[in-house]
C-alpha positions as a Python dict, from the first residue, in 0.01 Angstrom:
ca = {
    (1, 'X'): (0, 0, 0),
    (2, 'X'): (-302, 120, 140),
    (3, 'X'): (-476, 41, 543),
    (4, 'X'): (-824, 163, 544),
    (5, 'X'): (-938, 233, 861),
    (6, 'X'): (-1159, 475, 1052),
    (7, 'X'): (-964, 746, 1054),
    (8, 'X'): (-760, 670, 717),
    (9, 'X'): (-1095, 632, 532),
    (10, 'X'): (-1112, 1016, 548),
    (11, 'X'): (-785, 1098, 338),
    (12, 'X'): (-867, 839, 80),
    (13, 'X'): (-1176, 970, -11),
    (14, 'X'): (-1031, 1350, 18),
    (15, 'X'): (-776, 1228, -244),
    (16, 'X'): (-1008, 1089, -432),
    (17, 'X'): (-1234, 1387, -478),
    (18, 'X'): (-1403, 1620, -593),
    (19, 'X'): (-1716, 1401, -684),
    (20, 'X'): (-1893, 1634, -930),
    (21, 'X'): (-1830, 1462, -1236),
    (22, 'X'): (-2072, 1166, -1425),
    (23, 'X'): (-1844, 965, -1357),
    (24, 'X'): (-1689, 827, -1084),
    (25, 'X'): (-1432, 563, -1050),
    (26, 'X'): (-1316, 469, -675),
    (27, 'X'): (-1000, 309, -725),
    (28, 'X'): (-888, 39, -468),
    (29, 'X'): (-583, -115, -620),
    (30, 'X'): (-340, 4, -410),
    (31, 'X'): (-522, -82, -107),
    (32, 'X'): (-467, -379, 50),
    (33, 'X'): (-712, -355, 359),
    (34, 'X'): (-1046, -225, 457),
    (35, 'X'): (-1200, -251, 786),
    (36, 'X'): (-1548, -343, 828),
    (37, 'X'): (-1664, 12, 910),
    (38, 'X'): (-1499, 162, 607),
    (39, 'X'): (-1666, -134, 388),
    (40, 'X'): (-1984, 32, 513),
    (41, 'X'): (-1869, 349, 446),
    (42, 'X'): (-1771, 290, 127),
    (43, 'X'): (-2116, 73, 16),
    (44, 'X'): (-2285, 424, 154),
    (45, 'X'): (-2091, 630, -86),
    (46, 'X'): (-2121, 402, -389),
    (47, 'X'): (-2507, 413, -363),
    (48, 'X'): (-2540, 799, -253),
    (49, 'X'): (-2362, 818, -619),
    (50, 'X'): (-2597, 612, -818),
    (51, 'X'): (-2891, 806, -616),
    (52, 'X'): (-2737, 1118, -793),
    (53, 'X'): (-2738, 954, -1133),
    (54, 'X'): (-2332, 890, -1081),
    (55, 'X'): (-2160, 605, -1283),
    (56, 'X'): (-1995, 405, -1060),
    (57, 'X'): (-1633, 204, -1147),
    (58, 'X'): (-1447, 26, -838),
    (59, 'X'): (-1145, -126, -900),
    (60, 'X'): (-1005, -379, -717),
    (61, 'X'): (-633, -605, -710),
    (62, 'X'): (-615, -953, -686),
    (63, 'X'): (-487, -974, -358),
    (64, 'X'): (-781, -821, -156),
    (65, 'X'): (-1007, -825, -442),
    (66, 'X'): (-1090, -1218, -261),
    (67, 'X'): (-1155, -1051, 94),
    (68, 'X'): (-1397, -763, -60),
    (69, 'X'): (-1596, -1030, -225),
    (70, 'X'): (-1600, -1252, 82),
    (71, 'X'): (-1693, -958, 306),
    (72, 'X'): (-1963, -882, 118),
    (73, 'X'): (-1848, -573, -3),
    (74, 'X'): (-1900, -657, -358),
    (75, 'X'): (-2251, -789, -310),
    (76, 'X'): (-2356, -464, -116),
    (77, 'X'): (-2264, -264, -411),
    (78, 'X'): (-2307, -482, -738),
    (79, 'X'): (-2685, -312, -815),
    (80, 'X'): (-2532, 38, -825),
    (81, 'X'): (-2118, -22, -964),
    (82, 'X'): (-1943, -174, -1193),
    (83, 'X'): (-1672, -393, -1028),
    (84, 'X'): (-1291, -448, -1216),
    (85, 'X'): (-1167, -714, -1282),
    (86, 'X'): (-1468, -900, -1372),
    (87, 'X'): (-1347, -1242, -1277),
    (88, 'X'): (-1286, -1115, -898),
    (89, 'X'): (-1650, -971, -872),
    (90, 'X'): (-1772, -1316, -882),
    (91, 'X'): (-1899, -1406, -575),
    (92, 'X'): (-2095, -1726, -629),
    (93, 'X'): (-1861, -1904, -435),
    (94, 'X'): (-1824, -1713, -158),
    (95, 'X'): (-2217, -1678, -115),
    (96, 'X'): (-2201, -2040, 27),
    (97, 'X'): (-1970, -1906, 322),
    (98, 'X'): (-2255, -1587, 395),
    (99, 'X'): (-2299, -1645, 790),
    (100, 'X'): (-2056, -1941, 867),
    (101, 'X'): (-1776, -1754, 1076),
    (102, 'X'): (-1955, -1643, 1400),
    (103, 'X'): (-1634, -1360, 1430),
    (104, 'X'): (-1766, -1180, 1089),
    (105, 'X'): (-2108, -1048, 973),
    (106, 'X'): (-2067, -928, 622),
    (107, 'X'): (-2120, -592, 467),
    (108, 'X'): (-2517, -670, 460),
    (109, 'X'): (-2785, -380, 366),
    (110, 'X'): (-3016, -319, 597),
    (111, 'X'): (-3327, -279, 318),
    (112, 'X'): (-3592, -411, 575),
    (113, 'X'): (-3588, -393, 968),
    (114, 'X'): (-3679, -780, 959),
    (115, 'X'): (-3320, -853, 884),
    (116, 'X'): (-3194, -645, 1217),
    (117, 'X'): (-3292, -885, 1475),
    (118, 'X'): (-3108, -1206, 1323),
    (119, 'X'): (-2785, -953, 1309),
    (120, 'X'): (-2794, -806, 1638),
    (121, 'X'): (-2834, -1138, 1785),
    (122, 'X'): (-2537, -1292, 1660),
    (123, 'X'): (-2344, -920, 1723),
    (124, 'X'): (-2479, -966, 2115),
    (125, 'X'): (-2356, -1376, 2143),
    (126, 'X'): (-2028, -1267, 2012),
    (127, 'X'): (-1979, -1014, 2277),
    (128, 'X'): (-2096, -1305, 2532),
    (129, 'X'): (-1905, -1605, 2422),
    (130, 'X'): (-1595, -1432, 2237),
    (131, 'X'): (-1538, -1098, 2399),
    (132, 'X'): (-1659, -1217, 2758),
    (133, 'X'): (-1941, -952, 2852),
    (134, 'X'): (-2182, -1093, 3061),
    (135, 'X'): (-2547, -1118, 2885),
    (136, 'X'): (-2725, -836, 3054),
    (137, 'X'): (-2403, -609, 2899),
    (138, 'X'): (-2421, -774, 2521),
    (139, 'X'): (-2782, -734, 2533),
    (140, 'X'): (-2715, -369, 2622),
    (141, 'X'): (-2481, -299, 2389),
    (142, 'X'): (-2753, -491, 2112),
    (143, 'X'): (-3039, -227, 2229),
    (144, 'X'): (-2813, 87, 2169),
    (145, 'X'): (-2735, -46, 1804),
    (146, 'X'): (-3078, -172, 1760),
    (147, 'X'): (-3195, 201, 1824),
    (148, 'X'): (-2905, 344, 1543),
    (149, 'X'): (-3020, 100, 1299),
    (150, 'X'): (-3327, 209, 1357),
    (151, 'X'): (-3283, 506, 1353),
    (152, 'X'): (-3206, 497, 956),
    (153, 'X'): (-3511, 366, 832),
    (154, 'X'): (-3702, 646, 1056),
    (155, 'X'): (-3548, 973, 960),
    (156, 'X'): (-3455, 874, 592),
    (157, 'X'): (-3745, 772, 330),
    (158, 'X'): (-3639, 513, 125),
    (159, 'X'): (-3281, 478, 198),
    (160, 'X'): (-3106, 145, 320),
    (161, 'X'): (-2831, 162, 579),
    (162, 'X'): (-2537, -97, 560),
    (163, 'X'): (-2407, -274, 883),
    (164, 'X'): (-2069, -517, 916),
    (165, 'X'): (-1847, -644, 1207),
    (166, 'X'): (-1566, -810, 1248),
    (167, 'X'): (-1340, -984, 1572),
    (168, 'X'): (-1005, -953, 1554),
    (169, 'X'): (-791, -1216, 1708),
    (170, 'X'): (-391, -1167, 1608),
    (171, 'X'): (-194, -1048, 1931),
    (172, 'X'): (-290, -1067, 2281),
    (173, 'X'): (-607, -871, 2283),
    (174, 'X'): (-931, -952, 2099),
    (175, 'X'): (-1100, -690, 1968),
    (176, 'X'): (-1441, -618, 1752),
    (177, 'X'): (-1502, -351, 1508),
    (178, 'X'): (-1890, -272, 1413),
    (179, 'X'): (-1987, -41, 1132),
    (180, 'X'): (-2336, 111, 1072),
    (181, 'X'): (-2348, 342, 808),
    (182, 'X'): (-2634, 494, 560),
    (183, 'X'): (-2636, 774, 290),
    (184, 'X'): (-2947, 993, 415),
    (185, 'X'): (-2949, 1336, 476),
    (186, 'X'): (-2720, 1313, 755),
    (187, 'X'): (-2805, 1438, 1155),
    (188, 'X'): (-2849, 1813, 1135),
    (189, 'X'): (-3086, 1841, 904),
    (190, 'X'): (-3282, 1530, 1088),
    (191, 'X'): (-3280, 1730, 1406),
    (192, 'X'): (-3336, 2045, 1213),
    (193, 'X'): (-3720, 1883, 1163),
    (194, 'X'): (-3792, 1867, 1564),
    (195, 'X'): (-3854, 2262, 1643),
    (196, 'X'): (-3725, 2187, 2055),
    (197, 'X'): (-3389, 2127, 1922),
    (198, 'X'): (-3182, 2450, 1953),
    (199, 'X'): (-3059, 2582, 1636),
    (200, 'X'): (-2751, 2407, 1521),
    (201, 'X'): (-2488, 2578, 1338),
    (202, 'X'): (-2243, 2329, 1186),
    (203, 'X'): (-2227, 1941, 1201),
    (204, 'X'): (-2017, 1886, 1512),
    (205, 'X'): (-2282, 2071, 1715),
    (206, 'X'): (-2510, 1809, 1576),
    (207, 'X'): (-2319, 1526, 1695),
    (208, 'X'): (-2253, 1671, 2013),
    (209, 'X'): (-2624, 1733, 2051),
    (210, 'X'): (-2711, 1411, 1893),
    (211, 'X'): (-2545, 1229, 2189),
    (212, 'X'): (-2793, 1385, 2483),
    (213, 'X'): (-3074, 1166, 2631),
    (214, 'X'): (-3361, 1183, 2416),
    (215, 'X'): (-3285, 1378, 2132),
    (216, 'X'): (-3459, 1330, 1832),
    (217, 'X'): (-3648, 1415, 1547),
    (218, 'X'): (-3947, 1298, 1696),
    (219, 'X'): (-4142, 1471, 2019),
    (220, 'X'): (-4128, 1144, 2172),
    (221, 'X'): (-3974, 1073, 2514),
    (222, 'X'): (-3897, 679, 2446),
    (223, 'X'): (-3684, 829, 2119),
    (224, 'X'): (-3300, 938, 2117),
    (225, 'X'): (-3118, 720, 2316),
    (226, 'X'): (-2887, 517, 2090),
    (227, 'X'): (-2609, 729, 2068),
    (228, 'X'): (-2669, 820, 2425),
    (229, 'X'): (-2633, 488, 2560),
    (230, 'X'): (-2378, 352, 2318),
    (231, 'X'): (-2105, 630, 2439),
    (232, 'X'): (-2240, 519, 2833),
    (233, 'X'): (-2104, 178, 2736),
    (234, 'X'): (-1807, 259, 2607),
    (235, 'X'): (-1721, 479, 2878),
    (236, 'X'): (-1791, 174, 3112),
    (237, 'X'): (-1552, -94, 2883),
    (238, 'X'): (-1320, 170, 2770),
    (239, 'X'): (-1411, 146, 2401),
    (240, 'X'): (-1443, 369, 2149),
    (241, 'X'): (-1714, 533, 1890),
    (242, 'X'): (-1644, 727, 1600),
    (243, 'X'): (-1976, 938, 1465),
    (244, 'X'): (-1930, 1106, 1087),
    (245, 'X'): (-2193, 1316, 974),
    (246, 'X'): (-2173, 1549, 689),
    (247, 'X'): (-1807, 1731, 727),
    (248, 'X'): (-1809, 1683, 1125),
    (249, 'X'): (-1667, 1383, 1308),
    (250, 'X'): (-1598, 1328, 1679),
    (251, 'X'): (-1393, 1001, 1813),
    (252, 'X'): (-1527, 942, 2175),
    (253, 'X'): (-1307, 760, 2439),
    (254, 'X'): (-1280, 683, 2789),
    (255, 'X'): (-925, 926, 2858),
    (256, 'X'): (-1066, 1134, 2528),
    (257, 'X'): (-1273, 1314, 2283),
    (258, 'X'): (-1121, 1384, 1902),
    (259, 'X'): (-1293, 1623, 1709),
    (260, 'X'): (-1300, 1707, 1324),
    (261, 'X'): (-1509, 1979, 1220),
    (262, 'X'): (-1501, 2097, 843),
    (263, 'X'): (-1141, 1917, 773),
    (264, 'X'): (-1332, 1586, 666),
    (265, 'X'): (-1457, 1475, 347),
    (266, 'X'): (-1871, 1583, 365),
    (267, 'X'): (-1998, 1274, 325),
    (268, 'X'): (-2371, 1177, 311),
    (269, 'X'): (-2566, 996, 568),
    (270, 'X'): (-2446, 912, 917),
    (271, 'X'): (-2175, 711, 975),
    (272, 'X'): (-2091, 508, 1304),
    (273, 'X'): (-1778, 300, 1407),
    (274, 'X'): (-1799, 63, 1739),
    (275, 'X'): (-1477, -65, 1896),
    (276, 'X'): (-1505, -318, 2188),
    (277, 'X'): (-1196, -501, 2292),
    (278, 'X'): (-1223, -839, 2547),
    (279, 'X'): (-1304, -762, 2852),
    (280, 'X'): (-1083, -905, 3070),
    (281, 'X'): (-790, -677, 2878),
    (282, 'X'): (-951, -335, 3018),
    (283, 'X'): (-1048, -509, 3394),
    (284, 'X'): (-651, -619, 3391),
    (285, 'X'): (-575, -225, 3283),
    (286, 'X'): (-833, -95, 3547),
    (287, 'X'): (-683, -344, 3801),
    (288, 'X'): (-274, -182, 3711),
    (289, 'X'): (-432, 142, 3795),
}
């Protein structure tokens, strides 16, 4: 069986492809689990197909096919796939339960910027009351994501982004996992628009670039601190932030930096992982120092 995680996600897809046929069918039948930031990576992908006039099959098993459905997975991408079996696509039931666990926000599209607010506020009392940042840090933490989802609806015309979290509570250590993805033209050619950005040859300088102060698209100083301020933060709480863009992708840690450039799957869009564990589990590792 199957993990999908941040870093796994990237394999799957690569054995999945190539994705230049009508018709695609993303098989998940041997999986049994997806994190929240590869449920928004996958929603991404399913409607960057249908944008290209793609049919769209995902299959599921029985025994996640419950969890995708209750995640919101299934919702995201009903308009644009057809979901197998039938009888586990049905999510009637679990539309009920849509915003009743405080440690989960659903796979939820991000069509109109009026939703954002309701979301980041429940994102910035978990890190508060569950994860044990003070409010001035949570709120912090909200801003930098408020900017990235922002960020979406500003460089892209007419394409959604997808957003999902989740707390994770088994073991000693609590930790959260926040995905933010969309399936737009991705950040060089965004930054290709503003002609002050230096020329950018591949997509790993465009992440790289993409996290200095104030860059943007736009020739506006109050613009292009998102990603900025999100890696500040998770220097500061020893986190960690995963940024995918087109085939580039750099993981960004406290103690390191990964880097993938042209050995990922080219995916569309931007895609953006956020990993924040308790806080009193890196203050007891900074203490042991």
């Amino acid at each position: 069986m199957i993990n999908l995680n941040p870093i796994s996600f990237d394999n799957f897809i690569r054995d999945l492809a190539p994705f230049n046929k009508d018709t695609i069918e993303l098989d998940l039948t041997e999986v049994n689990f997806i994190s929240p930031a590869a449920l928004t990576q996958l929603s991404a992908l399913c409607h960057a197909f249908h944008k290209e006039k793609k049919k769209i099959t995902v299959k599921l098993n029985v025994e996640i096919g419950s969890y995708l459905v209750r995640s919101g997975f299934v919702r995201s991408i009903r308009s644009v796939a057809k979901v197998e079996p039938e009888e586990i696509a049905n999510d009637s039931y679990y539309e009920n339960l849509r915003g009743t666990n405080s440690l989960l926000i659903e796979v939820t599209k991000m069509k109109y910027l009026a939703y954002l607010p309701r979301l980041l506020d429940r994102i910035v009392s978990v890190l508060h009351t569950k994860l044990e940042y003070t409010k001035n840090e949570a709120f912090d933490i909200g801003s930098a994501l408020s900017e990235i989802c922002q960020n979406i609806h500003d460089h892209n015309d007419g394409i959604m982004g997808f957003i999902a979290m989740q707390v994770y509570t088994k073991g000693k250590n609590k930790f959260l996992e926040i995905g933010v993805s969309d399936f737009g033209q991705g950040l060089a050619a965004t930054l290709k628009r503003n002609e002050k950005n230096p020329g950018l040859r591949s997509n790993y300088e465009a992440i790289e670039f993409a996290t200095k102060a104030g860059t943007s698209e736009f020739n506006d100083p109050t613009r292009g601190k998102g990603l900025y301020h999100l890696l500040r933060i998770i220097y500061k709480h020893s986190g960690l932030v995963q940024i995918h863009s087109g085939d580039g992708k750099v993981r960004y840690r406290k103690d390191r930096r990964t880097k993938w450039d042209g050995t990922v799957p080219n995916l569309p869009g931007v895609h953006i992982v956020l990993e924040l564990r308790v806080k009193k589990y890196f203050e007891k590792r900074l203490d042991r120092v």
